[in-house]
C-alpha positions in Angstrom: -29.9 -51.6 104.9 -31.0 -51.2 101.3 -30.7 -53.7 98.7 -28.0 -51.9 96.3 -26.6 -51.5 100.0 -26.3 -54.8 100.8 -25.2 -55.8 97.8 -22.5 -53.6 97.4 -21.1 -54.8 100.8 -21.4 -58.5 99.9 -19.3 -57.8 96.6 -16.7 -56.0 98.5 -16.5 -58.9 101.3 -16.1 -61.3 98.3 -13.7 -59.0 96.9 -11.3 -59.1 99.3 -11.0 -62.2 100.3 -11.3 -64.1 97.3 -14.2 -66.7 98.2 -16.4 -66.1 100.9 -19.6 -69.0 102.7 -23.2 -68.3 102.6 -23.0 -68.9 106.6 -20.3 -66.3 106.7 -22.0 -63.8 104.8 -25.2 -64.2 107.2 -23.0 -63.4 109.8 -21.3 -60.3 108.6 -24.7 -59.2 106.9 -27.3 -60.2 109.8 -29.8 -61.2 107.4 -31.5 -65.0 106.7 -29.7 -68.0 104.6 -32.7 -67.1 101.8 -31.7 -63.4 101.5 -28.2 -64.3 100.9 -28.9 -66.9 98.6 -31.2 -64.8 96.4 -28.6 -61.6 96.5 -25.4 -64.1 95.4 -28.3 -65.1 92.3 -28.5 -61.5 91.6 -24.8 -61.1 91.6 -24.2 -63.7 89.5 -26.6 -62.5 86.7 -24.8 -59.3 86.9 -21.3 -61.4 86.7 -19.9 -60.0 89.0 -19.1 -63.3 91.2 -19.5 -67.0 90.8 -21.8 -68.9 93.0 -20.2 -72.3 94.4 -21.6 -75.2 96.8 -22.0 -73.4 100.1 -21.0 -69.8 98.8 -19.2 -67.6 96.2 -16.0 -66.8 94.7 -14.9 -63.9 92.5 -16.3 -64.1 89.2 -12.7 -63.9 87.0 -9.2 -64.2 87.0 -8.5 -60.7 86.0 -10.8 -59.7 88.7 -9.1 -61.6 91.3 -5.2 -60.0 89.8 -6.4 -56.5 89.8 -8.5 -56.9 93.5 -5.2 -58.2 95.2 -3.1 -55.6 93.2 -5.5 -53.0 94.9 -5.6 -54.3 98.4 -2.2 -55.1 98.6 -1.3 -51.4 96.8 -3.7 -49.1 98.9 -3.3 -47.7 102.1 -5.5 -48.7 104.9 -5.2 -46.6 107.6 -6.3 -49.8 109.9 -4.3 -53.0 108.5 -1.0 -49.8 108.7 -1.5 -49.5 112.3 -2.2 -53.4 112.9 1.2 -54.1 110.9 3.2 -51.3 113.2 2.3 -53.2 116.2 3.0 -56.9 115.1 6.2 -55.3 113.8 6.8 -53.9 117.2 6.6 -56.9 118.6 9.2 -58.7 116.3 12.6 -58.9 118.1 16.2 -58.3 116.3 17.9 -61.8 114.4 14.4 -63.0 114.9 12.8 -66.0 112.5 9.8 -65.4 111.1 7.2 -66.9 109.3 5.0 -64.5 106.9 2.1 -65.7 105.3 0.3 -64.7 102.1 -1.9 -62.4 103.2 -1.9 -58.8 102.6 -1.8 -57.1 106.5 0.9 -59.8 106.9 2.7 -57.7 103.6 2.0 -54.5 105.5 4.2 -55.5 108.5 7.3 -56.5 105.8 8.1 -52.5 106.1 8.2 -51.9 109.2 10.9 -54.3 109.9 13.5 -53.3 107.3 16.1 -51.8 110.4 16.1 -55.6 112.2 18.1 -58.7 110.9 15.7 -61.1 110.5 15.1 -64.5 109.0 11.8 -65.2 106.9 10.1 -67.8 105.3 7.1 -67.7 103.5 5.1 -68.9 101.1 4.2 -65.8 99.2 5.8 -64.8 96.1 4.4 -60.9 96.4 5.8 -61.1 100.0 9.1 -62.9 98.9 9.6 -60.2 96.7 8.8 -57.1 99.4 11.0 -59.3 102.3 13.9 -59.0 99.4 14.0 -55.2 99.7 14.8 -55.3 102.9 18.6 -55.5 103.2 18.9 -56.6 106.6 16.4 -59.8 105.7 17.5 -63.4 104.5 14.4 -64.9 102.3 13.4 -68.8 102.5 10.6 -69.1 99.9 8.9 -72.1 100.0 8.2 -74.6 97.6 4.7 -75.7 96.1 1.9 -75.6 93.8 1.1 -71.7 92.7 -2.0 -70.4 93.0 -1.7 -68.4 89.9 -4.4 -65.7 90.8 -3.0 -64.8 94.7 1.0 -65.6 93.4 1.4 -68.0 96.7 2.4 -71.6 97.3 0.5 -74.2 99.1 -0.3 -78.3 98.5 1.7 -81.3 100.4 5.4 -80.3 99.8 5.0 -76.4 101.2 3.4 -78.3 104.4 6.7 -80.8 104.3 8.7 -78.0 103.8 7.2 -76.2 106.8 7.1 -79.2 109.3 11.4 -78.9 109.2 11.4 -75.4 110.4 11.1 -73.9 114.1 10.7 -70.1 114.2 10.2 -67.8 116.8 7.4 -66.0 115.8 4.5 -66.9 112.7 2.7 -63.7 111.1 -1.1 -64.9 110.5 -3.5 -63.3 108.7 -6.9 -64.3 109.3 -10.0 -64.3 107.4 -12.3 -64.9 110.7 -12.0 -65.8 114.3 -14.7 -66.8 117.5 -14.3 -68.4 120.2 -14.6 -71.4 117.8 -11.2 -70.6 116.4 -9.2 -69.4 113.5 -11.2 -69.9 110.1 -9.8 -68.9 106.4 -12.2 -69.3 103.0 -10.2 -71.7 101.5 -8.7 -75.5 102.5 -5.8 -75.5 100.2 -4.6 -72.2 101.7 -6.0 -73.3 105.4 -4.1 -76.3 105.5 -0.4 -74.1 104.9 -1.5 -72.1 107.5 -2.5 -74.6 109.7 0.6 -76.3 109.7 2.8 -72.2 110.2 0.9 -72.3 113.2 2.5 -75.4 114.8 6.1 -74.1 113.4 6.6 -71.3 115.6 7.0 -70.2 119.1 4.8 -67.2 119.1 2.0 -67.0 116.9 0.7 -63.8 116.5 -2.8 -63.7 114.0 -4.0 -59.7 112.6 -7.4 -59.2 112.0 -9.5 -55.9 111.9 -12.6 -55.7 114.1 -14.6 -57.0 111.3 -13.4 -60.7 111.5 -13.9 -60.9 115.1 -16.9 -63.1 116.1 -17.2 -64.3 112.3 -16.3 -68.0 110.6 -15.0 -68.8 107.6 -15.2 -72.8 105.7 -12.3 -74.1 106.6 -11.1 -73.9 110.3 -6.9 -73.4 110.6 -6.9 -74.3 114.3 -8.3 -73.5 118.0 -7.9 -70.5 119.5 -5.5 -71.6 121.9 -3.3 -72.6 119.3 -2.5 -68.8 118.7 -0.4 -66.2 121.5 -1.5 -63.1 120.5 -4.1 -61.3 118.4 -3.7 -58.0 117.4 -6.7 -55.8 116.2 -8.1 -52.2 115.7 -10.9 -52.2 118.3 -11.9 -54.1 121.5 -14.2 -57.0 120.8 -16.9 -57.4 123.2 -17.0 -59.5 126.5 -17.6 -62.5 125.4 -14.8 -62.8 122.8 -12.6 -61.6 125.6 -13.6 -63.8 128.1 -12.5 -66.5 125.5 -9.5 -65.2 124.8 -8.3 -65.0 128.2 -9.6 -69.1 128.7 -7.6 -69.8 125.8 -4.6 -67.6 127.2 -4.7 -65.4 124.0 -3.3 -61.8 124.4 -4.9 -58.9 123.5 -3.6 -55.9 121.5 -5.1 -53.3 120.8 -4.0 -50.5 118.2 -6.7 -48.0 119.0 -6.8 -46.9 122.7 
């Protein structure tokens, strides 16, 4: 891969998900700690991102508004057909638990002819839950992250621990056999405690975070039912998804 190559794809990983870990970025580019470390320096001195202890974030607020605006706005052909199947899945006068994340918002749609209950900590995802007429909306209370427009911080998790819903929505930044991994704690630590709250938990992820970490681990992969993604991951991911009694579902057949 060429440099302006590699770059490019390191911005657009960063992009999207906000803040991203040197060791994560190895893993997704297959290239050394060094290389990494000298493109982020590069980056930087073009301001396009900020370089942190252990990683990178975004360089500016306005960059982080307009990148979620785009994400959550744009079709992708992938995260659509991820969100029909977790829809599928989501029974009638069903609770639910959505998180912030954007192929979470993409189910929000497809479930607008069911009754459902939802909670969430999401203002962007409060507001698309509210369209649907057939949907009752719990939004939960909390610190806002100004940037991403959710809540997180020691009363959303108190909220959460008094709820018990049937199914929890995850989106997920990266997942191994090591578990469930998101780039941030304070937004980790909310989803770590949706994933004890519900009876099914059902995580989204395209092929691209499968067999990746992030810096904060959410939980074990046991600790998750089902995982729904575009393509089949290879053996060995399998293998420990079946040890861990995860299901498999695959939108691309």
């Amino acid at each position: 891969m060429f440099i302006e190559d590699r770059l490019n794809k390191i911005k657009k990983i960063i992009q999207e998900n906000k803040s991203v870990s040197i060791e994560t970025l190895v893993s997704r580019m297959g290239v050394s700690k060094d290389t990494i470390r000298r493109d982020l320096i590069r980056l930087e001195q073009d301001n396009v991102i900020k370089r942190t202890h252990g990683g990178a974030v975004i360089n500016s607020r306005d960059a982080l508004i307009f990148d979620y605006s785009q994400r959550s706005g744009t079709l992708n052909p992938v995260k659509e057909k991820i969100a029909k199947k977790a829809a599928e899945l989501i029974h009638d006068n069903a609770s639910v638990i959505f998180d912030a994340s954007t192929t979470v918002e993409a189910v929000i749609p497809k479930l607008a002819d069911k009754h459902v209950l939802a909670i969430t900590n999401s203002l962007t995802n409060a507001n698309r839950l509210a369209k649907n007429t057939t949907t009752d909306v719990k939004l939960l209370p909390g610190k806002l992250h100004k940037e991403q427009l959710f809540l997180f911080g020691s009363e959303t998790i108190q909220k959460l621990a008094e709820y018990h819903v049937d199914y929890v929505l995850l989106g997920i930044f990266a997942i191994s056999d090591k578990g469930v991994f998101i780039h941030t704690e304070e937004e980790g630590l909310v989803k770590r405690q949706m994933v004890m709250q519900g009876t099914r938990v059902i995580a989204l992820a395209d092929n691209s975070k499968i067999n990746t970490t992030g810096f904060f681990k959410v939980c074990d992969l046991s600790l998750i039912d089902c995982l729904i993604t575009d393509i089949r991951p290879d053996d060995s991911f399998i293998q420990a998804l079946q040890e861990s009694d995860v299901e498999l579902i695959l939108t691309a057949t």
